[in-house]
N, C-alpha and C positions, 0 to 999 in steps of 0.2 A: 556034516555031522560032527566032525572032530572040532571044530569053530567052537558049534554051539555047547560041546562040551567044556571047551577052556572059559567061557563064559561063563557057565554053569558054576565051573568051582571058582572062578575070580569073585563069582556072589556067595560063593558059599563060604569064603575066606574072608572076605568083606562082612561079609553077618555075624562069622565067630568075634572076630576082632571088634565090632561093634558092641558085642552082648557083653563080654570079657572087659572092654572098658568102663560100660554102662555100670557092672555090677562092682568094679572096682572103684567106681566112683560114690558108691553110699559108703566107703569110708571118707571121713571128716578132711583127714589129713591128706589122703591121695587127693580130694577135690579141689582143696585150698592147694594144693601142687600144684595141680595140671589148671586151674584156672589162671595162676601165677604166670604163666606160659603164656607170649604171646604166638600162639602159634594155631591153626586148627583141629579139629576134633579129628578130621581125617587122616592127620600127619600124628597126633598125638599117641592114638590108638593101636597105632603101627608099634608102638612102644610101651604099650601096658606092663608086661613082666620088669621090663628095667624100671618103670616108674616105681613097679610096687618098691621093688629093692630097694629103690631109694627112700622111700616113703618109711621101710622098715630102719634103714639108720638113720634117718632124720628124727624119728620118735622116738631113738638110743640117744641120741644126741639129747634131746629135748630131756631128758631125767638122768644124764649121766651127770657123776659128781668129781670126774677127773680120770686124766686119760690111766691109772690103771685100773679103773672100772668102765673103760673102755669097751662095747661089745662089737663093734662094726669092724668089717673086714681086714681094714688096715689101719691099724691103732693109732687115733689122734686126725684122723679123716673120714669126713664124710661124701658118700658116694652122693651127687645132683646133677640135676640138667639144668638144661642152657641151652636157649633157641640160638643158633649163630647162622647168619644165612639163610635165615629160614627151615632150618632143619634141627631136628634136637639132639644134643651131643651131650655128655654126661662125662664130670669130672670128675675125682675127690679134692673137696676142698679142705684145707686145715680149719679143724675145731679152735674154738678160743681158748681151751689149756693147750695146745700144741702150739699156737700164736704164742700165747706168754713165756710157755719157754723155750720154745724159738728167739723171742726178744730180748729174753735176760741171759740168754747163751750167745748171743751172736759174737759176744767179744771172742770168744773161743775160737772163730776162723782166724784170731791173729796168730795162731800158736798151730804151725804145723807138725808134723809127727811120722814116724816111721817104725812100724811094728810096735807103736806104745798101747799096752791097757787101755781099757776101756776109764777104769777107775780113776787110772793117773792123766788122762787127757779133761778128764772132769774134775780133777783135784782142787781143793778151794781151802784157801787158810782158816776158816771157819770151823772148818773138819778135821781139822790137825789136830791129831791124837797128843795131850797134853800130859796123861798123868804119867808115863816112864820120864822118871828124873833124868837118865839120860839121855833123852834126846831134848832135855830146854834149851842147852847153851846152842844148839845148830838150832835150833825154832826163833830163837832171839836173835841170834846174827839173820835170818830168812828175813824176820820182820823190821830191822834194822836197815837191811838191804832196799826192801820196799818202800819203807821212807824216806832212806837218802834218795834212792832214783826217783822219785816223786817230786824230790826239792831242787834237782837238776844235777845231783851229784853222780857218777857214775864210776864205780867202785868194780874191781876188777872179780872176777867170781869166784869158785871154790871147787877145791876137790875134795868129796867128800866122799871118804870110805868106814867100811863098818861091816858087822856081821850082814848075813843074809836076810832080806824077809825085813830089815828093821823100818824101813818108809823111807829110805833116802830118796829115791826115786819122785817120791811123791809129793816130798817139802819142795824139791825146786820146782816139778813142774805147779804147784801151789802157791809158789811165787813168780816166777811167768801166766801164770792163766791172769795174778791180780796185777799185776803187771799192763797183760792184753787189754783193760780195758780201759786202761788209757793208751788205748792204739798203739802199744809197744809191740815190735813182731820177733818171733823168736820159733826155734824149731829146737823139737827133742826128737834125740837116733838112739834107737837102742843099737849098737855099736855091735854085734856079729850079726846081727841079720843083715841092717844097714851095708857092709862091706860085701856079704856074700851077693846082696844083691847090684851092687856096685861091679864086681867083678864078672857079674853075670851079662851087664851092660857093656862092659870094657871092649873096646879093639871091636867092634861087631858093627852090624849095620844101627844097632840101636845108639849109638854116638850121642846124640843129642840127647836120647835119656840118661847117658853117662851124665855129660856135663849142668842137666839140668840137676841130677839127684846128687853131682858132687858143689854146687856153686851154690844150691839150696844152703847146705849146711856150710858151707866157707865165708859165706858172705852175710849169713845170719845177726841180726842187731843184738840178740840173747843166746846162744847154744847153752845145749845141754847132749854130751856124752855119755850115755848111759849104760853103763855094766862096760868100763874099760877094764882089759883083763881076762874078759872070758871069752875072745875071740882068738883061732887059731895064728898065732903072729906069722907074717911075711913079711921078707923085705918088702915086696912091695905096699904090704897094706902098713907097713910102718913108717917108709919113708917114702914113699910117693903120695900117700893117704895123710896119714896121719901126722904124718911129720908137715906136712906145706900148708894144711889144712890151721894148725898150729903156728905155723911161723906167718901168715896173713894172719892171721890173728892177733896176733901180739904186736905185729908192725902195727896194727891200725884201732889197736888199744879195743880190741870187740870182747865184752865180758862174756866168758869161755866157763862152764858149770861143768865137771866132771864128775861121775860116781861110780863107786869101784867096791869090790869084797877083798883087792888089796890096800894094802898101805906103798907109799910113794917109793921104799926099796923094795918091797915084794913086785910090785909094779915094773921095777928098773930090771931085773930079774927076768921077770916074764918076757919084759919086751928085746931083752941081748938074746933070746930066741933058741942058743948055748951059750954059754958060759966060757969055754974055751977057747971061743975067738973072740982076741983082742977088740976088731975093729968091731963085731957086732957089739958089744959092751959098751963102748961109744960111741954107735950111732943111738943107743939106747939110753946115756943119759943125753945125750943131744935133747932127745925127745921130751925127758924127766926136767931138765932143764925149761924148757920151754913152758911145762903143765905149772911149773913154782913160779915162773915167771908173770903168766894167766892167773893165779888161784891160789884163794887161803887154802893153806891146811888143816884140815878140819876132821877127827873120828867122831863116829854114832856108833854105840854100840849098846843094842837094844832090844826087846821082845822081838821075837820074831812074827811077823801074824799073817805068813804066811802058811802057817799050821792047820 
């Protein structure tokens, strides 16, 4: 008796899933789907609710006008199936707006980053805010820069400070992104997170994330330092970090970008750590030394537009 009843509901389960298919099949686009499929009607049907789904962002797809009118699940993908095996597996595939700029960003994996914006990892000379007269002559040296290293010249980089808020951040990563796509590689650290999380790696089992997050940036074709100055100073983060990271540098001629809310003796200042020891004082231009050695000197001082 119990047989005939598992029988009973395997046809009665067979019957819903047949009627459910049947009736999702007088839509146009579910038919043109699931005929697309080389697979059977008995395998298919098993899959009616995810077909529809599919069927409903495939017809998002079919009149959208770009991924922020976007309606389907996961923006810039469409949910579809795919016989593999003979069995139907269903993926999101990327839209052709998520392909294009996919394609016209790719240069952007040359430029690695540590706790950078969103804005400044997208950065693009295009976008450079032009009308504060103060920031042209740092926009002209950027675009200057760009052209020498185009022409095979490779010109040492810059430290540039200036109020808060005024886009220093965002001209040199604006000149490495245009950089990147002439397969230049280069990495920007925003410079106290960067160390805290440096320190967090240090001496621990995590070793190898040490040396990979400190060789990232030592051995970078472009660096960029970013917000030197607002990190709590240590001896070690000054002269085990920052100091060696510096002097390979300079030995091996690697053009070194720095940006700061100080100027080059407010800087020297910060980094002697107190003022009343002799020796930290000089281990602190040691280090001031080395940054004039890397890098024009350069102020911005500009709207602010982080307001």
């Amino acid at each position: 008796m119990e047989k005939i009843n598992v029988i009973k509901s395997v046809k009665d389960l067979n019957y819903k899933l047949e009627t459910s298919f049947k009736e999702a099949k007088k839509d146009e686009d579910f038919k043109s789907m699931v005929d697309s499929i080389n697979l059977p009607d008995s395998e298919l049907m098993k899959n009616t609710s995810s077909i529809e789904d599919a069927v409903l962002e495939y017809k998002n797809c079919k009149t959208c006008k770009g991924l922020p009118m976007c309606k389907n699940n996961m923006n810039g993908y469409c949910y579809l199936p795919k016989a593999i095996d003979n069995k139907l597996t269903f993926s999101y595939v990327a839209c052709k707006y998520k392909n294009k700029i996919d394609s016209e960003n790719k240069y952007l994996k040359n430029v690695s980053s540590f706790d950078v914006p969103r804005d400044v990892k997208e950065a693009k000379i295009k976008d450079i805010y032009t009308d504060d007269k103060n920031r042209q002559e740092v926009i002209k040296w950027v675009l200057n820069y760009v052209k020498d290293y185009k022409k095979g010249t490779i010109n040492k980089g810059l430290f540039l400070h200036g109020n808060f808020g005024c886009g220093k951040t965002y001209l040199v990563a604006a000149l490495f992104n245009e950089l990147a796509k002439y397969n230049v590689k280069s990495a920007i650290v925003y410079w106290p997170e960067y160390l805290r999380s440096l320190k967090a790696s240090y001496g621990s089992s995590s070793s190898d994330e040490f040396k990979e997050k400190y060789n990232e940036v030592k051995y970078a074709k472009l660096l960029l330092i970013d917000d030197l100055g607002a990190e709590g100073v240590t001896s070690w983060s000054r002269d085990e970090i920052l100091g060696t990271i510096l002097q390979y540098r300079m030995q091996e001629c690697l053009p070194t970008f720095i940006t700061s809310n100080l100027n080059i003796k407010e800087l020297e200042d910060h980094l002697s750590i107190t003022t009343s020891n002799k020796s930290e004082r000089v281990k602190a231009v040691r280090i001031i030394e080395r940054i004039k050695q890397l890098t024009y000197d350069m102020e911005m001082i500009g709207e602010n537009n982080r307001k």
